[in-house]
VOBA-1610 file (N, C-alpha, C; in pm, whole numbers, padded with zeros to 5 digits, always signed):
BEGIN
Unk+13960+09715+13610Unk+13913+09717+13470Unk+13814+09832+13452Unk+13809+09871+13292Unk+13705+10006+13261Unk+13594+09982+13295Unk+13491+10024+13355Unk+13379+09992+13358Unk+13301+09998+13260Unk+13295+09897+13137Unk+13197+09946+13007Unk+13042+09992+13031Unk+13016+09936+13148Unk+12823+09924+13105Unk+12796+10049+13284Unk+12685+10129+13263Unk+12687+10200+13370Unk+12564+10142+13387Unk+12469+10174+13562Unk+12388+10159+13589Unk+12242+10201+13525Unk+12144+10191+13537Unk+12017+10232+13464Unk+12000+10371+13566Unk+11973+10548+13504Unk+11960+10645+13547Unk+12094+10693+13599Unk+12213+10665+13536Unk+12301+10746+13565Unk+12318+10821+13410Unk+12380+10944+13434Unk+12353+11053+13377Unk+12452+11022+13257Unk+12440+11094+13159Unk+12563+11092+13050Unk+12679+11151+13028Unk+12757+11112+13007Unk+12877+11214+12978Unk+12879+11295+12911Unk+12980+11405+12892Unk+12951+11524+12846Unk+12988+11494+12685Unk+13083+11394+12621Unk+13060+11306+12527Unk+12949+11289+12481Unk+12912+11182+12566Unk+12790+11093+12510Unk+12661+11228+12487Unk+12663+11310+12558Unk+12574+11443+12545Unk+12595+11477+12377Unk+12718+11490+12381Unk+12752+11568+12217Unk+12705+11503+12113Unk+12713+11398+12158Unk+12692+11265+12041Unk+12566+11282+12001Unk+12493+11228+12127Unk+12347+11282+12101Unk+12306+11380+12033Unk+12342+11506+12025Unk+12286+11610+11981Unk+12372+11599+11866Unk+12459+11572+11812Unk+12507+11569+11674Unk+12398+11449+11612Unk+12387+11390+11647Unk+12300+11224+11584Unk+12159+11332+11588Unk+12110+11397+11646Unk+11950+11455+11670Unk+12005+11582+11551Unk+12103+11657+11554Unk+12118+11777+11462Unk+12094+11675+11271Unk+12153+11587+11286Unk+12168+11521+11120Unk+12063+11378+11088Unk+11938+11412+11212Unk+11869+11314+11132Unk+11819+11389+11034Unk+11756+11294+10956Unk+11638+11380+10843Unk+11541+11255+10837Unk+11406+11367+10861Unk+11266+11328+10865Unk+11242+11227+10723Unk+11175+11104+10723Unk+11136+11074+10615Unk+11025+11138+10567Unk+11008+11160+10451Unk+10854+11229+10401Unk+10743+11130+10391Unk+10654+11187+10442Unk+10551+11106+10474Unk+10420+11190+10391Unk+10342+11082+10329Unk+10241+11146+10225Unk+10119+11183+10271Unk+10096+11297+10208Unk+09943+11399+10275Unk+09851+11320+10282Unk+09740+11350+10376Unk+09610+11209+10396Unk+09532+11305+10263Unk+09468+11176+10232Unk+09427+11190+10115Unk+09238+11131+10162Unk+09204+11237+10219Unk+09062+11190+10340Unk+08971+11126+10232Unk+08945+11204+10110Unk+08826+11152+10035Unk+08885+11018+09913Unk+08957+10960+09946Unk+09034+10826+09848Unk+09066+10735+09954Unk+08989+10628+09873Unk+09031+10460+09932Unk+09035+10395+09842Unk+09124+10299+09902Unk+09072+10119+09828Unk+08996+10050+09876Unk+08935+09957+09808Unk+08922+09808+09868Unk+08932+09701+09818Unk+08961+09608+09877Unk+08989+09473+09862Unk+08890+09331+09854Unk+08870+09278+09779Unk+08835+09163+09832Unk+08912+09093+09829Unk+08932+08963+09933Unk+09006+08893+10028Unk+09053+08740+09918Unk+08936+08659+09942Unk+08958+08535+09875Unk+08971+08518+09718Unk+09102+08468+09691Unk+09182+08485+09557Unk+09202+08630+09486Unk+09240+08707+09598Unk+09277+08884+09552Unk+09354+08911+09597Unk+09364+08879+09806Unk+09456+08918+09874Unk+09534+08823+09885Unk+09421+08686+09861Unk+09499+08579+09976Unk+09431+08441+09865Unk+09547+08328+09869Unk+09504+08252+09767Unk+09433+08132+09846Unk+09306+08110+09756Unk+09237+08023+09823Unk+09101+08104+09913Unk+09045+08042+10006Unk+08942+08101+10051Unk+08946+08130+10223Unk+08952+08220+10292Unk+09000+08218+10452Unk+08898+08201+10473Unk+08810+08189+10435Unk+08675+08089+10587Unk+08732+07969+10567Unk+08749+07890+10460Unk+08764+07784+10395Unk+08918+07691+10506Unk+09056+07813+10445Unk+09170+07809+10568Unk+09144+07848+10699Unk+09030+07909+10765Unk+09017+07920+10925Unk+08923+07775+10952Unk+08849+07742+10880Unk+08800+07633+10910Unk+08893+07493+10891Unk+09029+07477+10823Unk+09105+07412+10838Unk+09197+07389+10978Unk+09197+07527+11020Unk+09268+07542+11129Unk+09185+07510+11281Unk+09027+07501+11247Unk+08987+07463+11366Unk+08947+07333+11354Unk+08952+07236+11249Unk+08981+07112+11215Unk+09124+07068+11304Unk+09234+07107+11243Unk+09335+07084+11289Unk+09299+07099+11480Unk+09242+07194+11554Unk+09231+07195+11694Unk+09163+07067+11715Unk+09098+06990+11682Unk+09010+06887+11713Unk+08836+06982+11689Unk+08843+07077+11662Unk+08672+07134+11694Unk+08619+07108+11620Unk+08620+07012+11453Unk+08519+06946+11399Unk+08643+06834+11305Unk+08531+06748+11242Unk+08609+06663+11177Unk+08648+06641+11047Unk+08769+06567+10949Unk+08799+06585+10853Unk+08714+06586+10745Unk+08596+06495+10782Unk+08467+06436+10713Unk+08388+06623+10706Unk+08394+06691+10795Unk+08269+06836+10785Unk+08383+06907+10694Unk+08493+06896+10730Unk+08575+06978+10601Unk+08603+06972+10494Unk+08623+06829+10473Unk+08576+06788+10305Unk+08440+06822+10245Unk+08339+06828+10374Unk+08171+06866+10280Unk+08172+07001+10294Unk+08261+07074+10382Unk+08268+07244+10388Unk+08331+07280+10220Unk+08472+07213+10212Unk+08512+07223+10038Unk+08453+07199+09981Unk+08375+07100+09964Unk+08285+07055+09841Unk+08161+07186+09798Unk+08088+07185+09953Unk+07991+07309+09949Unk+08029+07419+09852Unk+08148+07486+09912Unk+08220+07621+09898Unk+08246+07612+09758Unk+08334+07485+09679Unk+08367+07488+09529Unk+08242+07503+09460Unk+08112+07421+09501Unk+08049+07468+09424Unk+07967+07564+09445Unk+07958+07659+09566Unk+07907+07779+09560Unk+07983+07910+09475Unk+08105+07865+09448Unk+08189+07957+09364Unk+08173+07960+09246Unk+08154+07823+09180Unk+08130+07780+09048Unk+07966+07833+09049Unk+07885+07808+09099Unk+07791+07869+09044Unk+07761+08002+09046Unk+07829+08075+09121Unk+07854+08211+09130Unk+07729+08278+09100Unk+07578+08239+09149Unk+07469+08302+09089Unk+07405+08362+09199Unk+07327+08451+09257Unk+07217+08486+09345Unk+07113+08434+09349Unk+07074+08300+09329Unk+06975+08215+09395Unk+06960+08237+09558Unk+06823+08291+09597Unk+06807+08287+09744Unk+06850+08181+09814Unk+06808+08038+09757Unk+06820+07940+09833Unk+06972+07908+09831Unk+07074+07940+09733Unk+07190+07879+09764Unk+07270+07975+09822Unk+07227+08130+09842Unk+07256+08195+09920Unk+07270+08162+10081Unk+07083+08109+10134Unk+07070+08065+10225Unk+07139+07964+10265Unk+07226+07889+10207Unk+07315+07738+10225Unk+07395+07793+10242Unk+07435+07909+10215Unk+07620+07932+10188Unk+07564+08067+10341Unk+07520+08108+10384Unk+07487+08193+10534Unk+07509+08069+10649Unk+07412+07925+10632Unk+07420+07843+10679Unk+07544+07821+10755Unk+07639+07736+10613Unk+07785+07700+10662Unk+07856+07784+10715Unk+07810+07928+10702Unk+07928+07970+10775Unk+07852+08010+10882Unk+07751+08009+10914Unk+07718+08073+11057Unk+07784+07893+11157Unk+07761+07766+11093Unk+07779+07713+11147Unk+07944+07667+11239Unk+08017+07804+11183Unk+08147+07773+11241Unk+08160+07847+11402Unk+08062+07925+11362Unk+08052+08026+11510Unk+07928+08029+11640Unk+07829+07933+11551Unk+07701+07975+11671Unk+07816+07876+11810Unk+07731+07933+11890Unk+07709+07894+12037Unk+07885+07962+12078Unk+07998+08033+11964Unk+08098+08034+12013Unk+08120+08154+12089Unk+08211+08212+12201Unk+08248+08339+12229Unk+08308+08407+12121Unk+08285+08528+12087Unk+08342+08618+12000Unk+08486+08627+12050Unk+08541+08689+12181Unk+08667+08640+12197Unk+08791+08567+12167Unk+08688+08406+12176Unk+08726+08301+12140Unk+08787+08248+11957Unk+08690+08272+11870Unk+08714+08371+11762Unk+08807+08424+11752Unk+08813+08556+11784Unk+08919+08619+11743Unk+09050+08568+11765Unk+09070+08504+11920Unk+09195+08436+11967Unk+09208+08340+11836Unk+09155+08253+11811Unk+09182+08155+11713Unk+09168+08172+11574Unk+09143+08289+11506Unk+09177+08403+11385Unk+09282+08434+11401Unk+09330+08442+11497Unk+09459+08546+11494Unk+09524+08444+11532Unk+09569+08324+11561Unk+09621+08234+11585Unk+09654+08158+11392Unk+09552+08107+11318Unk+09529+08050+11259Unk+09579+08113+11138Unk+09564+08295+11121Unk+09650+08361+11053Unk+09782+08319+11068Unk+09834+08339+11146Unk+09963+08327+11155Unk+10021+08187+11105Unk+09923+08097+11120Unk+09989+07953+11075Unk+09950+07883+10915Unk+09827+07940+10913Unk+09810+07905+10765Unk+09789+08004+10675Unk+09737+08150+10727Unk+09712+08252+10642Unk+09830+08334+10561Unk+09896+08350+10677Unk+10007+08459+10592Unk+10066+08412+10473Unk+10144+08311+10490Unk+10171+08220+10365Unk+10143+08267+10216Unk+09968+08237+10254Unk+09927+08268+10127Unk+09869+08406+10062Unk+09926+08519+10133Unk+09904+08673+10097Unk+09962+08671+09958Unk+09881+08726+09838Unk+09906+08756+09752Unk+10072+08856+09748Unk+10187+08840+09721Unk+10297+08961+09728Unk+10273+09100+09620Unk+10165+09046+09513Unk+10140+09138+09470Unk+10007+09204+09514Unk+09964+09120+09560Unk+09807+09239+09594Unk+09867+09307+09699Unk+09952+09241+09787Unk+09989+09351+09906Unk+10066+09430+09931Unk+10134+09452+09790Unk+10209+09582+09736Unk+10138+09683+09701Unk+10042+09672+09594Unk+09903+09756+09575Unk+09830+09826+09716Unk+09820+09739+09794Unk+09756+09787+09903Unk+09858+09910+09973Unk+09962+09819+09960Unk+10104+09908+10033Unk+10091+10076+09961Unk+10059+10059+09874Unk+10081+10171+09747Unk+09997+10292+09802Unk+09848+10232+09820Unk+09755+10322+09835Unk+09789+10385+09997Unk+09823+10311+10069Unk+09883+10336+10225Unk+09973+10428+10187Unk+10078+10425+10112Unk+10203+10547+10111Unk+10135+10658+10032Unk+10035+10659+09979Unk+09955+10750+09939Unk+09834+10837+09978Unk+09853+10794+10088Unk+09772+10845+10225Unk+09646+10831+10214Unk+09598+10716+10131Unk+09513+10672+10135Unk+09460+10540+10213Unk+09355+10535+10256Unk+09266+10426+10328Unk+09206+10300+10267Unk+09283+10201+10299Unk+09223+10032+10263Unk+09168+09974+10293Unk+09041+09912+10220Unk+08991+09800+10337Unk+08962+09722+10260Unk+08944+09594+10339Unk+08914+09494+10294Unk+08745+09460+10238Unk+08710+09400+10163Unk+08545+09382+10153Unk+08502+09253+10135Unk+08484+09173+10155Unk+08459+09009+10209Unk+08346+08962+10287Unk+08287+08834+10254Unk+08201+08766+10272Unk+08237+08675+10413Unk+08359+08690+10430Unk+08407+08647+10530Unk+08360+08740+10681Unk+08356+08629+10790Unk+08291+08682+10948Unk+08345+08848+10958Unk+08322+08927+10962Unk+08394+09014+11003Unk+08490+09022+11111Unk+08447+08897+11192Unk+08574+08923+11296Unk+08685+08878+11239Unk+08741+08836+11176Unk+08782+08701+11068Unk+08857+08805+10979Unk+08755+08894+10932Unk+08843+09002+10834Unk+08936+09083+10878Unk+08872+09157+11013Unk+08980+09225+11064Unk+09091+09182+11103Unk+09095+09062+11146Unk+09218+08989+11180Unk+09331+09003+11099Unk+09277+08936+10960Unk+09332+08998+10816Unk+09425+09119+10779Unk+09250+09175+10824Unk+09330+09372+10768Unk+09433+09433+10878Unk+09443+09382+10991Unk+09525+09428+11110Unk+09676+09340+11102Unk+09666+09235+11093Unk+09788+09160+11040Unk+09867+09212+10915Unk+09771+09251+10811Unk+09811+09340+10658Unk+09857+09514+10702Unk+09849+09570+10814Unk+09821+09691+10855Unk+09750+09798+10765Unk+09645+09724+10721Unk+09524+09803+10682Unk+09425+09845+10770Unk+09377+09960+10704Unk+09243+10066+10714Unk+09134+09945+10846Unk+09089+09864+10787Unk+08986+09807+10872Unk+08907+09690+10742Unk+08811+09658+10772Unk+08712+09543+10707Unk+08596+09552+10710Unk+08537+09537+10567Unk+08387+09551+10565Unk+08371+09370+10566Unk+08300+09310+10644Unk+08225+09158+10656Unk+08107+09120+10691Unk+08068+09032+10673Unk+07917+08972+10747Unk+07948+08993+10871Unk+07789+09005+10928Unk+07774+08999+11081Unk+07727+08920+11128Unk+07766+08823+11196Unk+07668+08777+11321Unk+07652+08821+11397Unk+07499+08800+11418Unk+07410+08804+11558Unk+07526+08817+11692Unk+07517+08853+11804Unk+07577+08804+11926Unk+07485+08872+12023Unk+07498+08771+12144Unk+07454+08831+12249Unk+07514+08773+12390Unk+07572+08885+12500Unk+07671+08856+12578Unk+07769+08814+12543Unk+07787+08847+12362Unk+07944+08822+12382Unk+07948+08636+12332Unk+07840+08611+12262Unk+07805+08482+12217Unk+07745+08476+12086Unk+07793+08401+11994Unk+07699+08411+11859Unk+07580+08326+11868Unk+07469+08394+11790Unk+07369+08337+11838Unk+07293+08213+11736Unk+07386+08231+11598Unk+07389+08168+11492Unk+07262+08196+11348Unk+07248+08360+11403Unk+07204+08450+11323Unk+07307+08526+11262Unk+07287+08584+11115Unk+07324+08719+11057Unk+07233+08856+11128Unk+07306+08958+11144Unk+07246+09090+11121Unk+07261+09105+10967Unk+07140+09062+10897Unk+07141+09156+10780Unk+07158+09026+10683Unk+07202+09022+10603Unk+07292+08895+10507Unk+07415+08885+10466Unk+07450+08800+10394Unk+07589+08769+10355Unk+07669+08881+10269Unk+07761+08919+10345Unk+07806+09022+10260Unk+07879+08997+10126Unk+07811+08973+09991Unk+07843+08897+09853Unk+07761+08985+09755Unk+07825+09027+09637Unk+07743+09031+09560Unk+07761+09243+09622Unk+07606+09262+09544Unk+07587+09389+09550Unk+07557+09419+09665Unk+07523+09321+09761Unk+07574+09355+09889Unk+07719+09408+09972Unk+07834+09381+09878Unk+07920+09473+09902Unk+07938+09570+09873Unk+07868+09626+09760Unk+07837+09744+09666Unk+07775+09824+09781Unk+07704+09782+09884Unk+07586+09852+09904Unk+07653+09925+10053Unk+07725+09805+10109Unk+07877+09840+10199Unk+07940+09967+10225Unk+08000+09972+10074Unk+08110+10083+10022Unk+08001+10215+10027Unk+07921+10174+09974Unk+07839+10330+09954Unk+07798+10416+10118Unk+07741+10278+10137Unk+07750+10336+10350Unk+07844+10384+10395Unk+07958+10275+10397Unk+08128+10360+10445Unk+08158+10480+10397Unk+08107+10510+10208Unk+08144+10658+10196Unk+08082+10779+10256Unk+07938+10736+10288Unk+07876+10840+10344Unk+07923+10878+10490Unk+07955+10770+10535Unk+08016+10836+10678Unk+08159+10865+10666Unk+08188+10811+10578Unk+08335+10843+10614Unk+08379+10968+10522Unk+08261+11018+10406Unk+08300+11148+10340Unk+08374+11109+10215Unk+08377+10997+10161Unk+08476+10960+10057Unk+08388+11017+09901Unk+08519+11036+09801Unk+08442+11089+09679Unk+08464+10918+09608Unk+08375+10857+09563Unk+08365+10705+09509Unk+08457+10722+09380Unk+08463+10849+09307Unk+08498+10819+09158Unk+08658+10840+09177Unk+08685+10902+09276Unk+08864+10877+09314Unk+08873+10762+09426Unk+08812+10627+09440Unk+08865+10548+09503Unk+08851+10395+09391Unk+08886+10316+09464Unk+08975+10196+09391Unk+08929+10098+09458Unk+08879+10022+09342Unk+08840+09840+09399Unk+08937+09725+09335Unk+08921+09581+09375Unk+08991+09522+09338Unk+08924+09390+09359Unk+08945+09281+09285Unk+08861+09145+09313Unk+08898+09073+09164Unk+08887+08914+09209Unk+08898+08829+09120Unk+08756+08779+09035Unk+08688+08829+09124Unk+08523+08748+09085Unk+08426+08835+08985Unk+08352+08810+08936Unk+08272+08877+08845Unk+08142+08921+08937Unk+08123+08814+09049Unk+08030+08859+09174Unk+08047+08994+09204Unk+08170+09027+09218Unk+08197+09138+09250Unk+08172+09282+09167Unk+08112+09249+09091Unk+08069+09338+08943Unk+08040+09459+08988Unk+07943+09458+09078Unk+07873+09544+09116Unk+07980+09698+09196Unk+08059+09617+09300Unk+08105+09698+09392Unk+08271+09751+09258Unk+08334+09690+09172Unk+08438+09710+09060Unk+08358+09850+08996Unk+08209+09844+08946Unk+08181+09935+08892Unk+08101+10052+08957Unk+08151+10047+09108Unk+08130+10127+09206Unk+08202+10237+09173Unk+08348+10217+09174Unk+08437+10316+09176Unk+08495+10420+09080Unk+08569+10477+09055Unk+08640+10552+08962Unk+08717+10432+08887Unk+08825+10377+09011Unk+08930+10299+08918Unk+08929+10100+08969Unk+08875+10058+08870Unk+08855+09929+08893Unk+08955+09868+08837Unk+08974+09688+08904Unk+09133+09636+08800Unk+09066+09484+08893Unk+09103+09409+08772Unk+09107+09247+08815Unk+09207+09212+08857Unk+09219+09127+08982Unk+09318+09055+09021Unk+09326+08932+08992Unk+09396+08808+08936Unk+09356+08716+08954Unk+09238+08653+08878Unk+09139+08714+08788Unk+09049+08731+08726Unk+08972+08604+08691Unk+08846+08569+08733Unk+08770+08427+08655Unk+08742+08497+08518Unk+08713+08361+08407Unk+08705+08396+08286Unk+08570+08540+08253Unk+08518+08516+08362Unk+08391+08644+08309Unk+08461+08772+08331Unk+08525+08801+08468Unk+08555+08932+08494Unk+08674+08991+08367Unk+08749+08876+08332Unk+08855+08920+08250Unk+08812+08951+08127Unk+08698+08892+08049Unk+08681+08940+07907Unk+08562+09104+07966Unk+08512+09105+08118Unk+08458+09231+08102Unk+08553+09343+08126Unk+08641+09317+08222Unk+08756+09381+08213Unk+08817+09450+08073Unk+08828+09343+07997Unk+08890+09353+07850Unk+08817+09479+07793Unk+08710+09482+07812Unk+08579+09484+07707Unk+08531+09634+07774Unk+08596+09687+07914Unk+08555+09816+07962Unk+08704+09927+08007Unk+08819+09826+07916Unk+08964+09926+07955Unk+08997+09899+08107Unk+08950+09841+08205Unk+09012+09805+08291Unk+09110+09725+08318Unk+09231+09779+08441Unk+09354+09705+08443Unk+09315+09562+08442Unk+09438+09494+08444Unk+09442+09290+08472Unk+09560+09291+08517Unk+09590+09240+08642Unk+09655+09194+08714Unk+09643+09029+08741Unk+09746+08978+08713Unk+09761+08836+08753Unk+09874+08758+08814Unk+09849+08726+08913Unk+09997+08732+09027Unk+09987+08581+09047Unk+09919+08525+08958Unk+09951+08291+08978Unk+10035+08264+08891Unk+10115+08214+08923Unk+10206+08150+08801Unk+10212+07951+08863Unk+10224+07942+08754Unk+10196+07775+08748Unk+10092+07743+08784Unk+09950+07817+08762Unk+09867+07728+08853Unk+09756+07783+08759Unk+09657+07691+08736Unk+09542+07683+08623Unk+09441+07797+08706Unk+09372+07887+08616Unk+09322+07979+08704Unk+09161+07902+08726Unk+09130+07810+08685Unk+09002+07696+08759Unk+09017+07682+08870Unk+09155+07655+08891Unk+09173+07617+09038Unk+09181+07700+09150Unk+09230+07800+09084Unk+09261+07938+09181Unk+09153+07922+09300Unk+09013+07907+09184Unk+08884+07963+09264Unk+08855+07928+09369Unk+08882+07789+09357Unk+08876+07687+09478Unk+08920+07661+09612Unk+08849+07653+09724Unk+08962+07610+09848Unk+09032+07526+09836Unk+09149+07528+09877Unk+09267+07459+09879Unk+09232+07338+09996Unk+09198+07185+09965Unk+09109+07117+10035Unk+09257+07057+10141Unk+09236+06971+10201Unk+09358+06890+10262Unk+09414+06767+10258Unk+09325+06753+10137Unk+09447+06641+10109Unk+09373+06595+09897Unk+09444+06555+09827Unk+09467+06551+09675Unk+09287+06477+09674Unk+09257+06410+09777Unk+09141+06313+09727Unk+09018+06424+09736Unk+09016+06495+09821Unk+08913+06615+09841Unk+08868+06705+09745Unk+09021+06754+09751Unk+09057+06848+09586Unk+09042+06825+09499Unk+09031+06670+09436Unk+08956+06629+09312Unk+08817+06600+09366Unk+08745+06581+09467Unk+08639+06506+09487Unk+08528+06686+09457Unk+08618+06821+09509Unk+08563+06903+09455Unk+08580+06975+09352Unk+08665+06969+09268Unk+08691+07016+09154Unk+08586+06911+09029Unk+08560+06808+09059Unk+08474+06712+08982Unk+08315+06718+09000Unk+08310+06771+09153Unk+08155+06820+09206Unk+08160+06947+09123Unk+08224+07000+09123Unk+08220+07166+09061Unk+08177+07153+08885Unk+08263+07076+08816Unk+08253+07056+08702Unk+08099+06995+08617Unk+08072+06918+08735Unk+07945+06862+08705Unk+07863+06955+08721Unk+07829+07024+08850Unk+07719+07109+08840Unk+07751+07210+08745Unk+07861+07272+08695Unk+07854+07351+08600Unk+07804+07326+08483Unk+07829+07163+08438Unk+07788+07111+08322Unk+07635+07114+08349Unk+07571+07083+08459Unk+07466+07047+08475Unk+07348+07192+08437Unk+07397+07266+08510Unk+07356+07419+08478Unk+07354+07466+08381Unk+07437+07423+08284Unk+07459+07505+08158Unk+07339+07418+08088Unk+07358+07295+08099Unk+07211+07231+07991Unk+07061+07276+08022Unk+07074+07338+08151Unk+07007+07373+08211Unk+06867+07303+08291Unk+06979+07159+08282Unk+06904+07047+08430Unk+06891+07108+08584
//
């Protein structure tokens, strides 16, 4: 019989030679777009990239391992809905919302972390990638431009994100570590607010970027600061404030939810219907409560 299959390092035929070089004479190069050094985007993450909140879904996923219980994740949702709803810079509810999340990492290996980020992506995160925010992102990438993410989320946590998305990199909070251990400190504070503003402006200086040709993106009005950072700002997803300022300054609106009340958007997606109302009703109240101004 013919021998179809030859050994590994035997040579080619004078055929298979031709072939080759006819297949190498008629490829054609795809075009690939000029780097574009002084233009970026960025992103924020929770209800822009990704629906719902990824501290919120990584802390589901280390629920699910056994490493805390259903009871700390229902008071982690509850916390989180209404740190969204009040959406204000109060020091002290700042300091609550540094709290919970340092409390997912002290005493942990950074390693350890990341293994279970990148684990936890894969099982609950991807899912919920916006298809349209991550076309946008795609956009600025074929445009030889640089993405990143900008989030309040761990930074180790983000990159996981932006490397799974094959983006640029991640601006996030820091924790403390030492040997390779969190120590259940921030370096610095929560990256929220004009604290991401303050981010972008660092990254441009080292990285040489011109701000009025780069591009932000976010659902939150928190985000005010770092939207009117840039040249070209656009709501994703938009809470009622960002969208009438949006309206009100010619900026794009993008809205990629369909069927789903944009109240809810804001919210972590809790785990089970009794949670999800137990914080959507905590949320409502303190909003009511705030506005009378109890």
């Amino acid at each position: 019989m013919r021998r179809l299959l030859r050994r590994r390092g035997e040579t080619a035929t004078v055929g298979e030679q031709a072939a080759g070089e006819v297949a190498a004479a008629a490829a054609v190069a795809m075009p690939m777009a000029e780097p574009d050094p002084v233009a970026a985007a960025f992103f924020d993450v929770d209800n822009t990239m990704m629906r719902g909140a990824s501290i919120y879904h990584f802390a589901r996923g280390l629920a699910s391992r056994g490493l805390f219980t259903s009871k700390d994740l229902i008071r982690f949702a509850l916390g989180q809905a209404v740190f969204r709803v009040r959406g204000d810079e109060n020091p002290v509810h700042i300091a609550e919302a540094r709290e919970t999340a340092l409390a997912f990492v002290a005493g942990s290996k950074v390693e350890e972390i990341i293994r279970l980020g990148e684990e936890i992506y894969d099982e609950v995160m991807a899912d919920r990638i916006w298809a349209g925010t991550r076309a946008i992102a795609q956009a600025h990438l074929d445009a030889g431009q640089r993405v990143w993410l900008v989030t309040a989320t761990p930074v180790e946590l983000a990159r996981v994100i932006a490397q799974r998305l094959g983006l640029t990199g991640a601006l996030g909070t820091v924790a403390e570590t030492e040997n390779g251990v969190y120590t259940g400190r921030l370096v610095g504070d929560l990256l929220h607010g004009p604290a991401k503003a303050e981010a972008v402006r660092a990254l441009a200086r080292r990285e040489g970027l011109d701000l009025t040709r780069c591009s932000a993106y976010s659902d939150s009005a928190n985000d005010l600061p770092l939207l009117s950072l840039v040249g070209h700002a656009t709501a994703i997803n938009p809470d009622a404030e960002l969208r009438d300022f949006a309206r009100e300054n010619g900026w794009e609106i993008k809205d990629f939810r369909t069927g789903r009340k944009a109240t809810l958007i804001g919210l972590p997606i809790a785990a089970g219907a009794g949670a999800l109302a137990g914080s959507i009703a905590a949320a409502i109240a303190l909003r009511r409560h705030y506005r009378s101004g109890g």
